[in-house]
gemmi code that builds the backbone of each chain (N, CA, C; Angstrom):
import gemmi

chains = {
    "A": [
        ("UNK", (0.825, -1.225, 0.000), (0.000, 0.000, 0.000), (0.846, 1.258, 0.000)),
        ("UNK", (2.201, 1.062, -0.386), (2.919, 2.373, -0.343), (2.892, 3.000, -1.829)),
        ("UNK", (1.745, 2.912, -2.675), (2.391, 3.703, -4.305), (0.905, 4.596, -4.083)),
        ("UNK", (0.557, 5.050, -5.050), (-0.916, 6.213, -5.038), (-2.202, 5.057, -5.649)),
        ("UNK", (-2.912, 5.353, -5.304), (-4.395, 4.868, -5.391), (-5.755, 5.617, -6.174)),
        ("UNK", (-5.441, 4.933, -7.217), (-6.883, 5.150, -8.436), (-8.340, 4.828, -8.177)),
        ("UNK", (-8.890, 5.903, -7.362), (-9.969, 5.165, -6.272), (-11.048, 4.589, -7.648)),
        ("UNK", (-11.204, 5.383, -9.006), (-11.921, 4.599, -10.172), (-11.380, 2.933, -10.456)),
        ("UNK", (-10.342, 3.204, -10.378), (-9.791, 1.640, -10.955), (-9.566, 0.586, -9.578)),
        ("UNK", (-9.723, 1.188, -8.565), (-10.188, -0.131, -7.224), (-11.546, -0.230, -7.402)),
        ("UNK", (-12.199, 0.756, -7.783), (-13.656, 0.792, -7.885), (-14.203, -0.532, -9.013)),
        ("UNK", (-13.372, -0.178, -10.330), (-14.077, -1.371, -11.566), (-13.244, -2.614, -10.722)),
        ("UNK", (-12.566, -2.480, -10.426), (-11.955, -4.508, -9.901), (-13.201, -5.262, -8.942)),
        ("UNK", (-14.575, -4.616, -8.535), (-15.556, -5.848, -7.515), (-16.819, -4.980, -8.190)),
        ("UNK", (-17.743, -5.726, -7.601), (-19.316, -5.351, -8.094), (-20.639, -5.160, -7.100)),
        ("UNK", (-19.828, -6.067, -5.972), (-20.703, -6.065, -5.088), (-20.812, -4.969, -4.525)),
        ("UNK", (-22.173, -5.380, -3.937), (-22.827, -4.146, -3.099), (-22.345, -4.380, -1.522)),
        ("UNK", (-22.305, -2.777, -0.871), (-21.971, -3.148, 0.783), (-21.157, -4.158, 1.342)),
        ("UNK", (-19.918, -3.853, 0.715), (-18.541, -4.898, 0.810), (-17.262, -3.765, 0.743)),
        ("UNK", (-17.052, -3.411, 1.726), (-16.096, -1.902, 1.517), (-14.770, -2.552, 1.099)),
        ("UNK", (-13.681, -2.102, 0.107), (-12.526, -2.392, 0.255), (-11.767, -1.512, 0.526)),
        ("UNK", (-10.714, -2.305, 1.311), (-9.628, -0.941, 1.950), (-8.506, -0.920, 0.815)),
        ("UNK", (-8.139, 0.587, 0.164), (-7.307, 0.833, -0.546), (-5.816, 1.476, 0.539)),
        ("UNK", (-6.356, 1.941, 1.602), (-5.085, 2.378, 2.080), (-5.624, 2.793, 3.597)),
        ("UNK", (-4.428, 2.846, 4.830), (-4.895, 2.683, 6.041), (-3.392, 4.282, 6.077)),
        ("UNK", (-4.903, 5.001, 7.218), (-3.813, 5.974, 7.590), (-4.043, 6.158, 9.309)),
        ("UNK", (-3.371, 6.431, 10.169), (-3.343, 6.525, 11.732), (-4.680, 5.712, 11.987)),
        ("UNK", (-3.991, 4.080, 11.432), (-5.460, 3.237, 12.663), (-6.361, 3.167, 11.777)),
        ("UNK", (-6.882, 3.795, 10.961), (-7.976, 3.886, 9.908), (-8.199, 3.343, 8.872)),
        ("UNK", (-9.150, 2.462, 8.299), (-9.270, 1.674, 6.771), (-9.911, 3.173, 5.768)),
        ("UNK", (-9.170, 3.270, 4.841), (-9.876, 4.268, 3.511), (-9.898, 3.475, 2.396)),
        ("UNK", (-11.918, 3.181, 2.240), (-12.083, 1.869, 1.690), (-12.907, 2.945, 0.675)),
        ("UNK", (-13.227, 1.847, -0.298), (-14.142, 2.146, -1.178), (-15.261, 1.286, -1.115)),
        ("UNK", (-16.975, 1.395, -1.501), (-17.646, 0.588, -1.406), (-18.772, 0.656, -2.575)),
        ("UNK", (-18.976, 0.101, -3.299), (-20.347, 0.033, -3.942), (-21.721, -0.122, -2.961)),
        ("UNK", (-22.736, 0.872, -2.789), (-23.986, 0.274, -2.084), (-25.375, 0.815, -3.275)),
        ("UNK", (-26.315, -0.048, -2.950), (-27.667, 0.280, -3.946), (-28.679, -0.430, -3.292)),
        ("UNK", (-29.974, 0.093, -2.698), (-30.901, -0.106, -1.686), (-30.337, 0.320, -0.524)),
        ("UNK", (-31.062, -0.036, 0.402), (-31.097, 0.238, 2.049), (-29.941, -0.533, 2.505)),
        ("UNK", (-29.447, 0.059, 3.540), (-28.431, -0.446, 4.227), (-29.539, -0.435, 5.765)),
        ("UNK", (-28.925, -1.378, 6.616), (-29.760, -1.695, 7.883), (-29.853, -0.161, 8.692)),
        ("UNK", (-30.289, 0.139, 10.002), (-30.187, 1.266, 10.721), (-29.685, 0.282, 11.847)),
        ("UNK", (-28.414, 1.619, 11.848), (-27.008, 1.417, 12.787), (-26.460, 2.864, 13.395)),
        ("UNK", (-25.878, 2.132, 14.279), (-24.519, 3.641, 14.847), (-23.434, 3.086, 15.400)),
        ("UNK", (-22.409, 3.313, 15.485), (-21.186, 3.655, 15.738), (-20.948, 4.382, 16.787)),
        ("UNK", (-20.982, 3.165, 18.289), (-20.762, 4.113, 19.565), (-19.420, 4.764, 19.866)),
        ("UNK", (-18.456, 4.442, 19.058), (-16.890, 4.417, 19.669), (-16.644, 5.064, 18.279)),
        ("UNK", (-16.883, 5.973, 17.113), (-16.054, 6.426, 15.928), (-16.970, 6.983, 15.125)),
        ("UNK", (-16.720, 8.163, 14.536), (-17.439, 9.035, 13.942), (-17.386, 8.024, 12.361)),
        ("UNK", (-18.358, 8.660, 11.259), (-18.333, 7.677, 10.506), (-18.532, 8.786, 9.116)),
        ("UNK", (-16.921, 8.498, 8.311), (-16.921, 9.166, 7.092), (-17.419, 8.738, 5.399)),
        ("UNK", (-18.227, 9.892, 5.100), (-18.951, 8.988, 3.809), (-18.568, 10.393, 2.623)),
        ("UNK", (-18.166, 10.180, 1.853), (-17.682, 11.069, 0.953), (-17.871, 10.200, -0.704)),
        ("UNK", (-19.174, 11.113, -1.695), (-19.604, 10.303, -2.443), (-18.801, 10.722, -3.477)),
        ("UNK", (-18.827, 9.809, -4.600), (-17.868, 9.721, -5.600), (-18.587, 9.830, -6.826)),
        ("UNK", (-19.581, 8.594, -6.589), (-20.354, 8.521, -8.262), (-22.072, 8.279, -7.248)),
        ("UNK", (-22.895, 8.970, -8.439), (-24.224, 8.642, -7.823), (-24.670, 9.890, -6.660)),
        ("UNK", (-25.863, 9.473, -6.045), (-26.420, 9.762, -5.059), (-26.521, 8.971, -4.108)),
        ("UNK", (-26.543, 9.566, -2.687), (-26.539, 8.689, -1.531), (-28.019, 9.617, -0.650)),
        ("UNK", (-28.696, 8.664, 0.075), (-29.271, 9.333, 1.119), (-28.923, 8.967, 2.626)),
        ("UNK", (-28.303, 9.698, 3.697), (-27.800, 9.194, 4.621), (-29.407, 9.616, 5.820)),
        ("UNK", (-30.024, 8.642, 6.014), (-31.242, 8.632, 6.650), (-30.918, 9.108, 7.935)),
        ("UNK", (-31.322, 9.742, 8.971), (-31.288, 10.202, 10.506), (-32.139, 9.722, 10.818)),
        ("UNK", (-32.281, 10.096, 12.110), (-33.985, 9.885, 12.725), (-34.834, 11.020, 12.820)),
        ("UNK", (-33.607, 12.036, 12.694), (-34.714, 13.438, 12.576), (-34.773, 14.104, 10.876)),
        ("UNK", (-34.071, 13.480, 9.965), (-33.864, 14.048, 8.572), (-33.542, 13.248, 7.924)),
        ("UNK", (-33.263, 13.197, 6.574), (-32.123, 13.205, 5.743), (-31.732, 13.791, 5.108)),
        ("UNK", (-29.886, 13.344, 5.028), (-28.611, 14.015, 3.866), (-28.809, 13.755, 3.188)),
        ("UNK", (-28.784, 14.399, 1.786), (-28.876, 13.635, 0.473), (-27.230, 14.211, -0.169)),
        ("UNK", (-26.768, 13.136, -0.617), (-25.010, 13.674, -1.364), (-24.911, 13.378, -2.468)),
        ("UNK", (-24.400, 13.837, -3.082), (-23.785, 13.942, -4.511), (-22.565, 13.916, -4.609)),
        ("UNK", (-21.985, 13.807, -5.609), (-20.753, 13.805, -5.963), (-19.632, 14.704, -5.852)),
        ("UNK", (-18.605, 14.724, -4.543), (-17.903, 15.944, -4.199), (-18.481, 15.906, -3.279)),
        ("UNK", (-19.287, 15.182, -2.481), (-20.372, 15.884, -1.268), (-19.504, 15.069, 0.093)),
        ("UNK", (-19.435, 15.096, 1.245), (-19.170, 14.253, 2.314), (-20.162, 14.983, 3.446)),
        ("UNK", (-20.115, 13.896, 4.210), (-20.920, 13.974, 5.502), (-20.305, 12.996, 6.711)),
        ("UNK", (-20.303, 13.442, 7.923), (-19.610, 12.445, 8.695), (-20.488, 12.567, 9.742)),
        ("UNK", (-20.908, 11.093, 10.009), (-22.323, 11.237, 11.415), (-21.389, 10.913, 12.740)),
        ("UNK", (-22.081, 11.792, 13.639), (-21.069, 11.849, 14.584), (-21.189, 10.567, 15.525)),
        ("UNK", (-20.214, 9.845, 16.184), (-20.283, 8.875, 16.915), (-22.031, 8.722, 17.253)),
        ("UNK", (-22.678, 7.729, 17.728), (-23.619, 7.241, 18.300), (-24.677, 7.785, 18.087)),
        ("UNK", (-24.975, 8.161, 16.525), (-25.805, 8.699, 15.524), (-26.479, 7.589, 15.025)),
        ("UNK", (-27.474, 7.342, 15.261), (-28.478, 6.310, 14.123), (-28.638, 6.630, 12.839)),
        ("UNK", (-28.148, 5.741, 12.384), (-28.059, 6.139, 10.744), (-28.711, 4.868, 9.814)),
        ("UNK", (-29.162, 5.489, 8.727), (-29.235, 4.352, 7.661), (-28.886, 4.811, 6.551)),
        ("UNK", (-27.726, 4.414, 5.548), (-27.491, 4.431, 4.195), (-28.774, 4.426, 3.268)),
        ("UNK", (-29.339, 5.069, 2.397), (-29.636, 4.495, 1.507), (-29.550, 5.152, -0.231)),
        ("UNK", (-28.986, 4.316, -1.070), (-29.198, 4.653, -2.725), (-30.524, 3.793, -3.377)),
        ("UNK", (-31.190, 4.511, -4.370), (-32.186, 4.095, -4.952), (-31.416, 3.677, -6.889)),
        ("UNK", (-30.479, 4.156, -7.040), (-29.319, 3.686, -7.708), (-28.137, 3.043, -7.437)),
        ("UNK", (-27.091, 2.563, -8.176), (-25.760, 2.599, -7.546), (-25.264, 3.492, -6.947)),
        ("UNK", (-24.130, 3.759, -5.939), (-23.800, 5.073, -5.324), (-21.968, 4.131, -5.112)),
        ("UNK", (-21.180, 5.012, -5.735), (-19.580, 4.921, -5.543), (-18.878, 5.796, -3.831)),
        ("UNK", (-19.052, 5.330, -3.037), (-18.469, 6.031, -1.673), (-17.048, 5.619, -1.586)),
        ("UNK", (-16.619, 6.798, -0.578), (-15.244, 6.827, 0.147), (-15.437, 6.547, 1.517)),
        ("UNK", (-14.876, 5.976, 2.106), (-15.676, 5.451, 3.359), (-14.303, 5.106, 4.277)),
        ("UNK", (-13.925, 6.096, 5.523), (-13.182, 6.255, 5.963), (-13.893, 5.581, 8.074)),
        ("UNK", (-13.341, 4.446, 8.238), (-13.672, 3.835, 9.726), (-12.234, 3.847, 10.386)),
        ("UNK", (-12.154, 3.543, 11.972), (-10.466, 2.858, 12.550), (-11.342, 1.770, 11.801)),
        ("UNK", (-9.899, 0.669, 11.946), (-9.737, -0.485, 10.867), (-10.669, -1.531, 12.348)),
        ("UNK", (-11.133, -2.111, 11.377), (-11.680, -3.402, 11.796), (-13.430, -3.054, 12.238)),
        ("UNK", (-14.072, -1.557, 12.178), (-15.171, -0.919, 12.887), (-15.820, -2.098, 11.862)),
        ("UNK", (-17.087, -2.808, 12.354), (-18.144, -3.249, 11.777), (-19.027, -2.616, 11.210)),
        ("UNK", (-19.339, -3.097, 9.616), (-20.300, -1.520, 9.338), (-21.522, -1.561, 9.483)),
        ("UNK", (-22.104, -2.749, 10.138), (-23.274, -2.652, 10.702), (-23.244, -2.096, 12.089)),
        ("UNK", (-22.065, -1.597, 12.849), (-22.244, -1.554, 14.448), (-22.301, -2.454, 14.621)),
        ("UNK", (-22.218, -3.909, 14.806), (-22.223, -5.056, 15.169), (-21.651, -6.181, 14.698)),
        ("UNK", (-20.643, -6.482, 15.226), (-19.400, -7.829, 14.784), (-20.551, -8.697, 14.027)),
        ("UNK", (-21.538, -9.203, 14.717), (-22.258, -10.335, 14.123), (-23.069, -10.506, 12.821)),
        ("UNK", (-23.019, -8.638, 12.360), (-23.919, -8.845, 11.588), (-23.233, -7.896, 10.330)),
        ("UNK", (-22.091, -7.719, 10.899), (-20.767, -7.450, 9.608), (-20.270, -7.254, 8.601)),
        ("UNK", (-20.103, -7.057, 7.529), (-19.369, -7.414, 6.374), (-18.120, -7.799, 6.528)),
        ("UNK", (-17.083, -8.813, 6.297), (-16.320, -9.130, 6.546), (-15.124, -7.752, 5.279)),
        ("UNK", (-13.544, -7.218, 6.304), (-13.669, -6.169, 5.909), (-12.779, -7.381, 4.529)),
        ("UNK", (-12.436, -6.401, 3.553), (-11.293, -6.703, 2.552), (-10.702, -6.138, 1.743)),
        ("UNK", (-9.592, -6.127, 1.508), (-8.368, -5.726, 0.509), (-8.598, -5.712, -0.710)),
        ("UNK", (-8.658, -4.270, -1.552), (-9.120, -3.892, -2.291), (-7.767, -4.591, -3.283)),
    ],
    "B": [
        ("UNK", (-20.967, 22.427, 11.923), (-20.227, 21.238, 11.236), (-21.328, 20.359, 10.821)),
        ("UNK", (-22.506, 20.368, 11.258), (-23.465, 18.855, 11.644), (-24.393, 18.559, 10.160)),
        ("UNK", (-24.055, 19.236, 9.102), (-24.621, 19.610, 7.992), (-23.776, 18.983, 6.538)),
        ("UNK", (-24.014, 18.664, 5.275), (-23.428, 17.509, 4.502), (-22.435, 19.362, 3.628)),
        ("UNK", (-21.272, 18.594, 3.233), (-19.922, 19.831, 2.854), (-20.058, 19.207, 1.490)),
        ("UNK", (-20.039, 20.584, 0.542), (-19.539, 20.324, -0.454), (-18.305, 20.912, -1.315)),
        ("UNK", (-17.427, 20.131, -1.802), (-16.219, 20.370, -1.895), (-15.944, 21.435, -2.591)),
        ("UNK", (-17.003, 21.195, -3.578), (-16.367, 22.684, -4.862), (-17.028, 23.672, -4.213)),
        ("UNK", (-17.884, 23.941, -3.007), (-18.223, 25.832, -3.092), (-17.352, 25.952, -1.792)),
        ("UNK", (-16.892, 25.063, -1.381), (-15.747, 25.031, -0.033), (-14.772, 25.740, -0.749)),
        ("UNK", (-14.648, 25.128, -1.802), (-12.822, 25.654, -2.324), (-13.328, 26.953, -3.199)),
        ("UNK", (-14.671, 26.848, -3.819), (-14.844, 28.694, -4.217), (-14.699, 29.608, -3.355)),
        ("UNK", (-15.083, 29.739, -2.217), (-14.771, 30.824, -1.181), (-13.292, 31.068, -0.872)),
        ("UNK", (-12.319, 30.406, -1.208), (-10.731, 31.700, -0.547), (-10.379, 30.673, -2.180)),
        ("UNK", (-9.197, 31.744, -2.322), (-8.345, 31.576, -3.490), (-6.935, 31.625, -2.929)),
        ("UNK", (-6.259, 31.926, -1.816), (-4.950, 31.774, -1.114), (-4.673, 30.259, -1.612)),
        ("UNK", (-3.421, 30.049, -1.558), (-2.585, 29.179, -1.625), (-1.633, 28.478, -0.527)),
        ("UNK", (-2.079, 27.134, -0.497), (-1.282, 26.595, 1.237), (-1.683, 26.913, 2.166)),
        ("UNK", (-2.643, 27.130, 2.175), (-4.043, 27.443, 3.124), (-4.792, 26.793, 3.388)),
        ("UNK", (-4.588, 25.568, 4.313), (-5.973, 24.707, 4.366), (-6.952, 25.385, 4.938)),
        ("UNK", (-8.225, 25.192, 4.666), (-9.465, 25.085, 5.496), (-10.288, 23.889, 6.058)),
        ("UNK", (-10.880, 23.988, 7.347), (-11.066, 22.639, 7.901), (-12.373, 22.873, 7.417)),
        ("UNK", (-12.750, 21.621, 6.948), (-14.425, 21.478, 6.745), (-15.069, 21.002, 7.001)),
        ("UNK", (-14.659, 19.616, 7.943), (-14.896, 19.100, 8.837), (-14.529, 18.467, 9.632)),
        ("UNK", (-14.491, 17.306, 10.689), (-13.968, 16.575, 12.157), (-14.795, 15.672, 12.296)),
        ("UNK", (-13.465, 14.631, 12.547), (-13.233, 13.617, 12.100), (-12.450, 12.354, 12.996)),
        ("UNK", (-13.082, 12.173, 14.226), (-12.445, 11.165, 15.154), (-10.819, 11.850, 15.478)),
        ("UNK", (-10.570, 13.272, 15.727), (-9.594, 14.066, 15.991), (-8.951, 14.336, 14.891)),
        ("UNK", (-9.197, 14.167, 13.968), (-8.899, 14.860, 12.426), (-9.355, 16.024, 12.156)),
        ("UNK", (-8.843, 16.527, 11.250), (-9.246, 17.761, 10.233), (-9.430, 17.310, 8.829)),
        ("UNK", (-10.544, 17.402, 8.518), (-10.924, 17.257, 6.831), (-10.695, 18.864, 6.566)),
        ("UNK", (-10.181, 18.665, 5.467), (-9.342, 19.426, 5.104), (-9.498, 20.019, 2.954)),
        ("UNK", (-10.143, 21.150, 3.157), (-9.536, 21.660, 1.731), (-8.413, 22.356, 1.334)),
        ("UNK", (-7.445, 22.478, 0.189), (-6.901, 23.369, 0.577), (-6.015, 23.316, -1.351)),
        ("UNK", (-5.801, 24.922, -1.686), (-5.142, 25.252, -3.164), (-3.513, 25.405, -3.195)),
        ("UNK", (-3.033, 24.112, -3.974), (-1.797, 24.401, -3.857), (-0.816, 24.627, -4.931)),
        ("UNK", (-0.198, 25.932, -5.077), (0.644, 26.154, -6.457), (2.285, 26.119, -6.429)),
        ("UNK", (3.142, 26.086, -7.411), (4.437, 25.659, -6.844), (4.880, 24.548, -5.871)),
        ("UNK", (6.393, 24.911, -5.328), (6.484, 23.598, -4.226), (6.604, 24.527, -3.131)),
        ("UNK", (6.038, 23.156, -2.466), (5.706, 23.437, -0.660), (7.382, 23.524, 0.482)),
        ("UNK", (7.550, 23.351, 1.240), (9.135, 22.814, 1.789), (9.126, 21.540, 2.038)),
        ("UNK", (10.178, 21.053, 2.179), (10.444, 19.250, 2.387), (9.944, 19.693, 3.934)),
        ("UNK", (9.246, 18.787, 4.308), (9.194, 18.097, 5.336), (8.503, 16.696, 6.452)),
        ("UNK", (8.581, 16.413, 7.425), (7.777, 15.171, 7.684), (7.320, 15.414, 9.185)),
        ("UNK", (5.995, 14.726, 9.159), (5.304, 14.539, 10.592), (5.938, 13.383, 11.408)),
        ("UNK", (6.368, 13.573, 12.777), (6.588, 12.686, 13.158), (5.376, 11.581, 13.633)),
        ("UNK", (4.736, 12.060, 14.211), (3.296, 11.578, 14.907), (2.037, 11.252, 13.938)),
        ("UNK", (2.196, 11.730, 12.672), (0.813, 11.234, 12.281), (0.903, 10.890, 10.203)),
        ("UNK", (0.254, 9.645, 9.698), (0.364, 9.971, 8.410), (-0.103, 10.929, 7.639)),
        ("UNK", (-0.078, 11.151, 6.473), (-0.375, 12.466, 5.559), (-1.110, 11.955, 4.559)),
        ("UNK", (-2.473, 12.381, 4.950), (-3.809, 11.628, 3.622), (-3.656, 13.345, 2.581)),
        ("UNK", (-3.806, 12.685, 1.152), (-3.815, 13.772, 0.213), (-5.023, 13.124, -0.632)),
        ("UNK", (-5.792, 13.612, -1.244), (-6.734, 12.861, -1.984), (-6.988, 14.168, -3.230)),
        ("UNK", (-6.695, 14.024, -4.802), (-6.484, 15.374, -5.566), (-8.069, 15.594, -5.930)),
        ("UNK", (-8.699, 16.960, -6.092), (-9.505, 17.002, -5.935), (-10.247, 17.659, -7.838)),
        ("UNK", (-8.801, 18.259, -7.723), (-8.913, 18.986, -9.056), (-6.790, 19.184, -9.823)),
        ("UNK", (-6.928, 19.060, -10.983), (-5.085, 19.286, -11.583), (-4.431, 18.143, -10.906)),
        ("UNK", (-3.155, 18.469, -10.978), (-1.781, 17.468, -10.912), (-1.031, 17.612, -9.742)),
        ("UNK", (-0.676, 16.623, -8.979), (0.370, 17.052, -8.044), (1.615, 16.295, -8.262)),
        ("UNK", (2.493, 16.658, -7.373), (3.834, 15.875, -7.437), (3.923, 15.617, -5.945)),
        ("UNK", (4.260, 14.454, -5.134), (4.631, 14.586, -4.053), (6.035, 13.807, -4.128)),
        ("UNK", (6.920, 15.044, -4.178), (8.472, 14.517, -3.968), (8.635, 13.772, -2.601)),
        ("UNK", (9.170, 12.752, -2.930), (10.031, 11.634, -1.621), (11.363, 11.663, -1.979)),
        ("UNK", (12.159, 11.640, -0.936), (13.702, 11.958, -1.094), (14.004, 10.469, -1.811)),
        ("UNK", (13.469, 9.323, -2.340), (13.790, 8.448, -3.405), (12.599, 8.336, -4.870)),
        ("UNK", (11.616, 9.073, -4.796), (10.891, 8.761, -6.225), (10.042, 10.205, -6.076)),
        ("UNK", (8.971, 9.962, -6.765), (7.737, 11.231, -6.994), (6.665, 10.379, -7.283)),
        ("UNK", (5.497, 10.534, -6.657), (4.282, 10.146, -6.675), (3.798, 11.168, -7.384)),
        ("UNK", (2.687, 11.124, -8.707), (2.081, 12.310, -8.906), (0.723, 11.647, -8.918)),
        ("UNK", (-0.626, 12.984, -8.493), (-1.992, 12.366, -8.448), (-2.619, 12.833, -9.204)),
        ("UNK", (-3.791, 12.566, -9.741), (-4.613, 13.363, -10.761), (-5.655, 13.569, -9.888)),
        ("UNK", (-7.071, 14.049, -10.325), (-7.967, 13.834, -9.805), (-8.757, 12.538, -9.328)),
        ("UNK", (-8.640, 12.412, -8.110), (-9.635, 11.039, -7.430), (-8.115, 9.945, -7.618)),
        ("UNK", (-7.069, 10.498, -7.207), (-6.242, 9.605, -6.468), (-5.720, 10.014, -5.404)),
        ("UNK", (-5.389, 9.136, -4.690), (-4.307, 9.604, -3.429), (-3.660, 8.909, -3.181)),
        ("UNK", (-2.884, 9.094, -2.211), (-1.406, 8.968, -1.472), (-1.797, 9.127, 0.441)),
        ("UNK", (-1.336, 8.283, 0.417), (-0.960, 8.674, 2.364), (0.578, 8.604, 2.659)),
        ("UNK", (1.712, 9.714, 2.449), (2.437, 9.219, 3.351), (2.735, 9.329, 4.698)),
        ("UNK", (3.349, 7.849, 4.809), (3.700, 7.393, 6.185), (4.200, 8.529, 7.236)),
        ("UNK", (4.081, 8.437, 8.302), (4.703, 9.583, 9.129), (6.198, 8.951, 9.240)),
        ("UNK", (6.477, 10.217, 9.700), (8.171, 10.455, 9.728), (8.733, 10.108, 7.898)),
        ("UNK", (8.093, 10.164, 7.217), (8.616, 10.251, 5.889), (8.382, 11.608, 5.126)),
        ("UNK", (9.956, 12.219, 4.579), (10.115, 13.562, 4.337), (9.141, 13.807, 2.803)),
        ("UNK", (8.884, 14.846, 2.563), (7.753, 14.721, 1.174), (8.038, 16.253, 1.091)),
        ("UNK", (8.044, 16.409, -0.088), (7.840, 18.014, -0.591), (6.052, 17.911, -1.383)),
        ("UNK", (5.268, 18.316, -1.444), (4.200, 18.159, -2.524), (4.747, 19.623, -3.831)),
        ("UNK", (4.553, 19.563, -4.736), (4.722, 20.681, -6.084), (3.811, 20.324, -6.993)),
        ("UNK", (3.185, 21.532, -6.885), (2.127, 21.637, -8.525), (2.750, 22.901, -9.118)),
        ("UNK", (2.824, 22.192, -10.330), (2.978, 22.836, -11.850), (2.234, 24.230, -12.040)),
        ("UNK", (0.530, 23.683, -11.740), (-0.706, 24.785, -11.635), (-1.472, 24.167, -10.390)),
        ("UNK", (-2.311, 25.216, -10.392), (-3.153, 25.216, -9.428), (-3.812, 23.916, -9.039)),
        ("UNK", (-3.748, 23.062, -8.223), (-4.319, 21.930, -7.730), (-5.393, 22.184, -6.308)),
        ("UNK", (-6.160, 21.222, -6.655), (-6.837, 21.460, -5.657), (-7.071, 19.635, -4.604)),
        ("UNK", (-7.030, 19.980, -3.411), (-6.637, 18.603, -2.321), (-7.545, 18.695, -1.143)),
        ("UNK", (-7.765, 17.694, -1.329), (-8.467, 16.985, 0.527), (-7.428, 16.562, 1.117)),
        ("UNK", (-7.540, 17.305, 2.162), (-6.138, 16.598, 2.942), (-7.008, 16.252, 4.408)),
        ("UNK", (-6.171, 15.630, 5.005), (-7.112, 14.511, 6.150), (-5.610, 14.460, 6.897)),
        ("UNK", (-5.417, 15.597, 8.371), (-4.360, 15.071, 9.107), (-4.968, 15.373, 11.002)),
        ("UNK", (-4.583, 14.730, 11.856), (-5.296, 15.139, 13.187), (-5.296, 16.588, 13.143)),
        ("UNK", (-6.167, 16.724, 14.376), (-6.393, 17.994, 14.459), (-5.051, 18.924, 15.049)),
        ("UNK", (-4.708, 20.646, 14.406), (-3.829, 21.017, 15.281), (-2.029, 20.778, 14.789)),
        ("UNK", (-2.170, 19.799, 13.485), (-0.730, 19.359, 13.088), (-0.392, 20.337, 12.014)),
        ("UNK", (0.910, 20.768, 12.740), (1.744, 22.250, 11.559), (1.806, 21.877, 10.127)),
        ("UNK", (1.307, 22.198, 9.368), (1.484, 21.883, 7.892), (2.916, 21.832, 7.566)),
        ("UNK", (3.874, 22.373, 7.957), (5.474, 22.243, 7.710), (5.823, 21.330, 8.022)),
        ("UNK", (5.058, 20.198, 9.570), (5.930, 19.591, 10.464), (6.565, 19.914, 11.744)),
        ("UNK", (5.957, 22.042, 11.464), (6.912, 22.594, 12.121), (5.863, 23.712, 12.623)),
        ("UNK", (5.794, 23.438, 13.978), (4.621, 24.882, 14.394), (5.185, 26.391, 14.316)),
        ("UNK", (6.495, 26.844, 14.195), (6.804, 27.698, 14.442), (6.603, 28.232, 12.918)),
        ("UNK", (6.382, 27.386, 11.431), (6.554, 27.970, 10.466), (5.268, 27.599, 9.554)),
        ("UNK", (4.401, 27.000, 10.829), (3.099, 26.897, 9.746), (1.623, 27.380, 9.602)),
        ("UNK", (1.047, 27.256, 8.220), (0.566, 28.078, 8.328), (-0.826, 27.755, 9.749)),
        ("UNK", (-1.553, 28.909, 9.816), (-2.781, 28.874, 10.997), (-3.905, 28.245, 10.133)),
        ("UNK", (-4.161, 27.185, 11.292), (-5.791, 26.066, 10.702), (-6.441, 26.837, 10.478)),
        ("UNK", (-7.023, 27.623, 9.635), (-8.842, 27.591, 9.349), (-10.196, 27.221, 9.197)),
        ("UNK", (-10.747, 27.669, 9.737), (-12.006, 26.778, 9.341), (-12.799, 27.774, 8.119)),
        ("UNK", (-13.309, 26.987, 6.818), (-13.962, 26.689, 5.702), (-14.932, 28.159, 6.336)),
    ],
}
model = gemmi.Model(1)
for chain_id, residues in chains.items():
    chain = gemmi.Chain(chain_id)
    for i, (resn, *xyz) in enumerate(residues, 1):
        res = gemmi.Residue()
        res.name, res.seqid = resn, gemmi.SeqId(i, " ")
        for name, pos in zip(("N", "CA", "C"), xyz):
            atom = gemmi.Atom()
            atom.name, atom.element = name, gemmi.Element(name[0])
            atom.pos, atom.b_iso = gemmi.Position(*pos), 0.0
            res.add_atom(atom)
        chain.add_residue(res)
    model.add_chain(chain)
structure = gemmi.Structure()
structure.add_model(model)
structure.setup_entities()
């Protein structure tokens, strides 16, 4: 992981949806990329703020009192122990910055297992 | 801060050079915009890595053995305690992502003052 990173061309190498890959780790942190399209579960993150910075597409980042809607160039970061739900009604290309190993459901059990882009 | 940032009217508001602005926070980070022309000075963080992500143009980030250059929607993290000059040709534009409070030189006595966006 020491040369520069083509976040388009980690992007065409997988297809799946809600499977983040980590292109590069900086102080403790995975900076992954992820394909998502539909709903993602409603979660939070008691221990780490949670970075979403969109690339391609639209994202809606659901609250309980609103939603973000992002675009491309757009980021939003929900602050620790924020209920959140992802959702795209298209594909949506994110940057998705956790410390390494955070579950992106909030919950080990119900996980994505992380992986190497 | 609690509101979704967007990158391009972040970086329309100041036209200075080597000027970050914080745009948002980030598990003790600074998200970070910031316009950079010419070269910067060599130097290195001891304590923390150096996320660059290009936002707009070309960069160079000299390492005292090669040159990384990024286009738009690549990046680079280097490692801490590794010396780096960054140089653009023209005007580039960067997300930079370093804790909160860290001298852009390496060096508090010669760097520039955080802003916020």
């Amino acid at each position: 992981m020491d040369d520069k990173i083509n976040l388009a061309e980690k992007l065409k190498a997988f297809s799946e949806h809600w499977s983040p890959r980590t292109v590069a780790q900086m102080n403790g942190h995975d900076v992954m990329v992820v394909k998502v399209k539909r709903e993602f579960v409603w979660h939070k993150h008691d221990d780490t703020d949670d970075f979403f910075l969109v690339l391609n597409g639209r994202l809606d980042i659901e609250l309980r009192d609103r939603t973000v809607t992002l675009g491309p160039g757009e980021l939003f970061i929900v602050p620790k122990g924020v209920e959140h739900r992802p959702v795209a009604k298209e594909e949506v290309e994110i940057l998705l910055i956790e410390p390494m190993g955070t579950p992106n459901t909030g919950d080990k059990k119900t996980a994505a297992p992380r992986k190497l882009a």
